[in-house]
C-alpha positions as CSV (number, residue, x, y, z in Angstrom):
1,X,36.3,40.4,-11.9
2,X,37.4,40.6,-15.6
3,X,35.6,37.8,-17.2
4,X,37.6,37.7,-20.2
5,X,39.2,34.2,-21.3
6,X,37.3,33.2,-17.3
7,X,35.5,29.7,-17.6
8,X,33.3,29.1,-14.9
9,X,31.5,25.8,-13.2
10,X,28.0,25.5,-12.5
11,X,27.0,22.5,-10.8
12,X,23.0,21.5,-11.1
13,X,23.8,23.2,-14.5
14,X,20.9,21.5,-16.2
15,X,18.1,22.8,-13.8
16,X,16.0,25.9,-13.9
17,X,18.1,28.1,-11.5
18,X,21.6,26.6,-12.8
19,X,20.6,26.3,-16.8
20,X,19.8,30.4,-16.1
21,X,23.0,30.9,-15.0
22,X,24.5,28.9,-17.9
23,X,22.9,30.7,-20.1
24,X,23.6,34.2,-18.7
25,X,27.6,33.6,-18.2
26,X,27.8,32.9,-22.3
27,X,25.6,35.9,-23.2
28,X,28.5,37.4,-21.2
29,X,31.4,35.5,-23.1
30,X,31.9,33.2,-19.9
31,X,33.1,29.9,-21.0
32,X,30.4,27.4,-19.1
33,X,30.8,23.8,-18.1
34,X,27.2,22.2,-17.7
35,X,27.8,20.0,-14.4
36,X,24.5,17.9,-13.8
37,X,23.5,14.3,-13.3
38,X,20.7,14.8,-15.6
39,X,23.1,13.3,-18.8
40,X,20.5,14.0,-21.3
41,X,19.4,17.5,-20.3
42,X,23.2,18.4,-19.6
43,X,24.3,17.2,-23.1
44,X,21.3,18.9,-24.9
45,X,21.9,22.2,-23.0
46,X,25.5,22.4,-24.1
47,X,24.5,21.1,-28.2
48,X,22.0,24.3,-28.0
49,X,24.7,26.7,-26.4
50,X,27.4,25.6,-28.6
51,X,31.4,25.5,-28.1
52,X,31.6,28.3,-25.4
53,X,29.9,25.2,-23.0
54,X,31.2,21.7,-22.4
55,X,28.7,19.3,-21.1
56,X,29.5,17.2,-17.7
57,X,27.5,14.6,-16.5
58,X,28.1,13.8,-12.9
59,X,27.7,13.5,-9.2
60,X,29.0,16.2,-7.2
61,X,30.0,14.1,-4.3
62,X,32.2,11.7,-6.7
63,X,35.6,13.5,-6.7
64,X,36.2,12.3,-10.0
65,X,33.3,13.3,-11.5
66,X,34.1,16.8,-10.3
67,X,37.9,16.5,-11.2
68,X,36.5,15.8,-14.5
69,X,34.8,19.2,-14.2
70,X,37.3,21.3,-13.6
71,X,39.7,20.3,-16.4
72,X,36.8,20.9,-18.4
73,X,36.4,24.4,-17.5
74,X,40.3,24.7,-17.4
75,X,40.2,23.7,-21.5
76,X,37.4,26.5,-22.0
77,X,39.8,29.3,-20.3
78,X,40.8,30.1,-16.9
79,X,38.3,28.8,-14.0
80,X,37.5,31.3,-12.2
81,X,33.9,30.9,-11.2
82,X,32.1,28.3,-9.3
83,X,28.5,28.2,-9.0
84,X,27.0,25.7,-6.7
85,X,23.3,25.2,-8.0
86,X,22.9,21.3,-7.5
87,X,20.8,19.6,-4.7
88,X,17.1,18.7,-4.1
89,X,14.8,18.6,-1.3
90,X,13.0,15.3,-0.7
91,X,9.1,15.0,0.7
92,X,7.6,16.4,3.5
93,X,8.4,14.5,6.4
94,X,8.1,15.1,10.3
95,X,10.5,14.6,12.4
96,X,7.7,12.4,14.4
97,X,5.1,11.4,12.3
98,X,1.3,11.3,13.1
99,X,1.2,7.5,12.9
100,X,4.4,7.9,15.8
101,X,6.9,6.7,13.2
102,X,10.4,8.6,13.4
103,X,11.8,10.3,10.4
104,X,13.9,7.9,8.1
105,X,17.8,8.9,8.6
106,X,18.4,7.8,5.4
107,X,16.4,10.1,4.0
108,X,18.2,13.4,6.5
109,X,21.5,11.8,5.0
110,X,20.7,11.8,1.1
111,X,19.7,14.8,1.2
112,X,22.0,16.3,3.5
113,X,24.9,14.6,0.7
114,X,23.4,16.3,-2.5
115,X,23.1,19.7,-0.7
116,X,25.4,20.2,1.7
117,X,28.6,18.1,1.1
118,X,28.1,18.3,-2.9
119,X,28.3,21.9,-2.7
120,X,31.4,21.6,-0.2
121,X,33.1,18.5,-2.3
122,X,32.9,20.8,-5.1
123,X,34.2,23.8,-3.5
124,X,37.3,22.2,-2.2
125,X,37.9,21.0,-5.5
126,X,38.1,23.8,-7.6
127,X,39.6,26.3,-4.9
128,X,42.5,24.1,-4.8
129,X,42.2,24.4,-8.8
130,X,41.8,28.4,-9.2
131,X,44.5,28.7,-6.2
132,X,47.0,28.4,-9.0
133,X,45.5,31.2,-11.1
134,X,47.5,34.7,-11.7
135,X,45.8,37.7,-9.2
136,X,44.3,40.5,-10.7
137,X,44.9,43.7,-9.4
138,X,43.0,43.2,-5.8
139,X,45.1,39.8,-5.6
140,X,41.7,37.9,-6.9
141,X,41.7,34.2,-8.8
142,X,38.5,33.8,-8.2
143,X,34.5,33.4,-6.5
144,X,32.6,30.7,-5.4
145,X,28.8,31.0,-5.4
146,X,26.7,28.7,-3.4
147,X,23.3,28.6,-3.2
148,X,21.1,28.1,0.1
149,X,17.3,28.6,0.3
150,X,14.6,30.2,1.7
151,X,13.8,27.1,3.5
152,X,17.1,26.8,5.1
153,X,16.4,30.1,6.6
154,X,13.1,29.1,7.9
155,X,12.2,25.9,7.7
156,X,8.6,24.5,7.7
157,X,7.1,21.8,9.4
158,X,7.5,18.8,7.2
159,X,11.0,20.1,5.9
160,X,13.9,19.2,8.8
161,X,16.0,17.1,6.0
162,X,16.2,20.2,3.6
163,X,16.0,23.0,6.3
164,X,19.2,21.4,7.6
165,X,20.5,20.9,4.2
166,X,20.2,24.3,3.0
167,X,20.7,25.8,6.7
168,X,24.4,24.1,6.0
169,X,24.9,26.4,2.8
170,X,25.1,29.7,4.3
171,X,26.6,28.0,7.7
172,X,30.1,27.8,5.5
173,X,29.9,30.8,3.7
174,X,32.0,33.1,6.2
175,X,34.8,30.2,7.2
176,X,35.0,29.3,3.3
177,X,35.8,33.2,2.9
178,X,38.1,33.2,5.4
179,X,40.1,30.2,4.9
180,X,40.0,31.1,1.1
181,X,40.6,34.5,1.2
182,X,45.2,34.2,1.4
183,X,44.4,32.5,-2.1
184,X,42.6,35.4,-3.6
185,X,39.3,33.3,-3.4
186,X,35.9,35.3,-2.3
187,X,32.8,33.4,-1.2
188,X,29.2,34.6,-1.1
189,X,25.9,32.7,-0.9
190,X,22.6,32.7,-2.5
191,X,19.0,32.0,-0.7
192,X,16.3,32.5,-3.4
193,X,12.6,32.5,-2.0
194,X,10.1,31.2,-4.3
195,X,11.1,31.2,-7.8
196,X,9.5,30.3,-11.0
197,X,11.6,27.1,-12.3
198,X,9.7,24.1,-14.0
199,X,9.8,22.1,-11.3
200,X,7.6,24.7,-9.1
201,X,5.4,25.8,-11.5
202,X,4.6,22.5,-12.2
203,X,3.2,22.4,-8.7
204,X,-0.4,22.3,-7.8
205,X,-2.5,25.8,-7.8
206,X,-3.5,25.5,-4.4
207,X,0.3,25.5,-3.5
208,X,2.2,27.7,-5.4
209,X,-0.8,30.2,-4.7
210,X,-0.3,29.9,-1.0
211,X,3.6,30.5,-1.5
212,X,2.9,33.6,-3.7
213,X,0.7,34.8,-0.7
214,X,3.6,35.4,1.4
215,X,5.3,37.7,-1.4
216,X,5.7,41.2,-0.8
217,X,6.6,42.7,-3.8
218,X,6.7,42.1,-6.5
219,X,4.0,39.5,-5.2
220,X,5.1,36.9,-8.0
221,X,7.5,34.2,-8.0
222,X,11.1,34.8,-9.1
223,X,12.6,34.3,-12.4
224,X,15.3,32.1,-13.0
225,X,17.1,35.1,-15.2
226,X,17.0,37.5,-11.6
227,X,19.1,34.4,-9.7
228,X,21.3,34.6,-12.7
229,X,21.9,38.3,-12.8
230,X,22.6,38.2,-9.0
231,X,25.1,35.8,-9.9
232,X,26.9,38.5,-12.5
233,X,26.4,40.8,-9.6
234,X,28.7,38.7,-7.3
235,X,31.2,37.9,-9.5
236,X,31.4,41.5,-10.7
237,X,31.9,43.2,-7.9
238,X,35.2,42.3,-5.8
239,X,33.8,43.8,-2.3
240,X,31.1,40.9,-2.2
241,X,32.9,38.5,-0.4
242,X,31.2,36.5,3.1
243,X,27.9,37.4,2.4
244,X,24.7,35.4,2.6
245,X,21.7,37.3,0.2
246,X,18.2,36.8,0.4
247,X,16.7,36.5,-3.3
248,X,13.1,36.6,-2.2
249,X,10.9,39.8,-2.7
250,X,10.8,40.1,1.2
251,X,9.1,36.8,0.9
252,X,9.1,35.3,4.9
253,X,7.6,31.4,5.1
254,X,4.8,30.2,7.3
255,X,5.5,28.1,10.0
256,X,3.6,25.3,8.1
């Protein structure tokens, strides 16, 4: 993809993966908008990064929150890229507890909304949006990147909520690219393993020890800068399209 005048999305924009990514698509003259429902990291993130970002506060299941979104991105240049960063796992939970208590459903649907229909809500959104973009060459307007998880490839105890969550992701990756693919949209999604954001590092020893143990190599957590460049990767190349890749140093979880 030519990435010149191309404004992109990139919801969860504020985080450790997503703010990478921000970062990444100006270096590379990408026009960002900062999609988040953090207001005060999103608006500090796009004063830092300057006129090439604008900064959105928002939900990503509100429809006008995301509308609000894309003309953003349309005033920055021509959307053409969505990344789908935003969601959030919840805490460890069985589906039967030790005490006999069943898991809360409230809980399965939260988090099932921020993950899985966010990422959908938003794709719908701004499909419809790029569908009115001029083709390039192969007849492209534009790529959607969504990101899955580790977890929702194998799931540990404790983590049914977000397994099925992130399970979800990659579940829609191959329809999206199909029923996308007569507007000259492609579709690919993102499972990082165990990477090195704030929120993880700020993690107990014990833990993020254990999750480094089941690292092949390099055994090390990721860095948010390798999920962006996988990003650039996508987006680039215009035979990607369908595909589900694991960003995890051959890192395979324990059952618990």
């Amino acid at each position: 993809m030519d990435l010149t005048d191309a404004s992109a999305i990139v919801t969860g924009g504020a985080g450790g993966l997503g703010a990478a990514t921000v970062r990444h698509l100006v270096e590379l003259g990408v026009g960002v908008v900062i999609f988040d429902r953090d207001v005060k990291r999103t608006t500090n993130l796009a004063a830092e990064l300057g006129p090439a970002t604008a900064a959105v506060p928002g939900d990503v299941t509100a429809d006008t929150d995301v509308q609000s979104a894309i003309d953003a991105a349309r005033s920055l240049g021509t959307l053409s890229i969505v990344v789908n960063v935003a969601g959030g796992g919840t805490r460890p939970a069985r589906t039967v507890a030790r005490d006999g208590a069943p898991h809360d459903m409230r809980t399965f649907v939260d988090t099932m909304a921020k993950n899985a229909f966010g990422t959908f809500n938003v794709t719908r959104l701004a499909a419809a949006a790029m569908a009115e973009n001029t083709p390039d060459e192969d007849g492209q307007r534009g790529v959607v990147l969504n990101t899955g998880s580790l977890a929702g490839l194998e799931g540990q105890a404790g983590q049914v909520a977000y397994a099925s969550a992130k399970a979800a992701v990659p579940g829609m990756t191959l329809p999206l690219a199909r029923d996308l693919a007569p507007l000259g949209i492609r579709v690919c999604g993102i499972a990082p393993g165990t990477i090195g954001t704030d929120l993880m590092l700020s993690a107990s020893q014990q833990l993020r020890d254990k999750l480094v143990g089941s690292i092949v190599f390099p055994p090390r957590m990721g860095r948010p800068v390798e999920f962006a460049l996988l990003v650039e990767a996508i987006v680039r190349n215009p035979y990607l399209n369908g595909e589900n890749i694991r960003l995890d140093a051959a890192q395979r979880f324990p059952a618990k």
